[in-house]
C-alpha positions in Angstrom: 185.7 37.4 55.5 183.5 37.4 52.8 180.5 35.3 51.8 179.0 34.7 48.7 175.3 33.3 48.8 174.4 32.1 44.9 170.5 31.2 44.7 169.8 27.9 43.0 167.2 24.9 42.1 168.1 21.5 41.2 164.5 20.5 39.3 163.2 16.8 39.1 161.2 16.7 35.9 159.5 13.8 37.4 159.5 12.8 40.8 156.1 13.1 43.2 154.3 14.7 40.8 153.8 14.4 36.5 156.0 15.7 34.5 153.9 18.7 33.4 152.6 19.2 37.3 156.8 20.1 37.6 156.7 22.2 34.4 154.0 24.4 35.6 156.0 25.0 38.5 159.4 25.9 36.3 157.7 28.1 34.1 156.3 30.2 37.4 159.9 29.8 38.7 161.9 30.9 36.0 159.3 33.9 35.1 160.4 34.7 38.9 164.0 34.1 38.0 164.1 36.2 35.3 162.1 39.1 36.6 164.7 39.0 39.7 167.7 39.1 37.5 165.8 42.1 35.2 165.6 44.3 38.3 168.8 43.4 40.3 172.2 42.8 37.9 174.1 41.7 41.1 171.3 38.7 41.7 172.4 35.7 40.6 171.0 32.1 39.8 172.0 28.7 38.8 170.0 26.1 36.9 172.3 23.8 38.8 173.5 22.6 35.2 170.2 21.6 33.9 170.0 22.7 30.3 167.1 20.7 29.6 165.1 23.1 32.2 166.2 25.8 29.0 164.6 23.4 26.8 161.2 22.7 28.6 160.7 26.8 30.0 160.7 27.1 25.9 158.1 25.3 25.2 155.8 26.8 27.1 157.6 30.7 26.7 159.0 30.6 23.2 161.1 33.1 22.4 159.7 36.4 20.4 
């Protein structure tokens, strides 16, 4: 038998703490994420479906 383990975060853009509390957090996250998924192409991750996570890591890391 195989098992598959898939990493993942549902995020709360608001819950216990502010809004931009939680989008410091996501942007130290996803620069985590990213660096992961840079040095291991068999790592995977889901955003649990959450484009507007896309969307607020931008603002803070735009493109370019």
């Amino acid at each position: 038998m195989d098992c598959v383990i898939v990493s993942h975060t549902h995020w709360d853009r608001e819950w216990y703490r502010s809004f931009q509390e939680f989008r410091a957090r996501l942007v130290d996250t996803v620069d985590v994420v990213l660096d992961l998924l840079d040095s291991d192409p068999g790592w995977c991750f889901v955003l649990d479906g959450q484009t507007i996570v896309i969307e607020d890591y931008l603002a803070i890391r735009p493109p370019g």
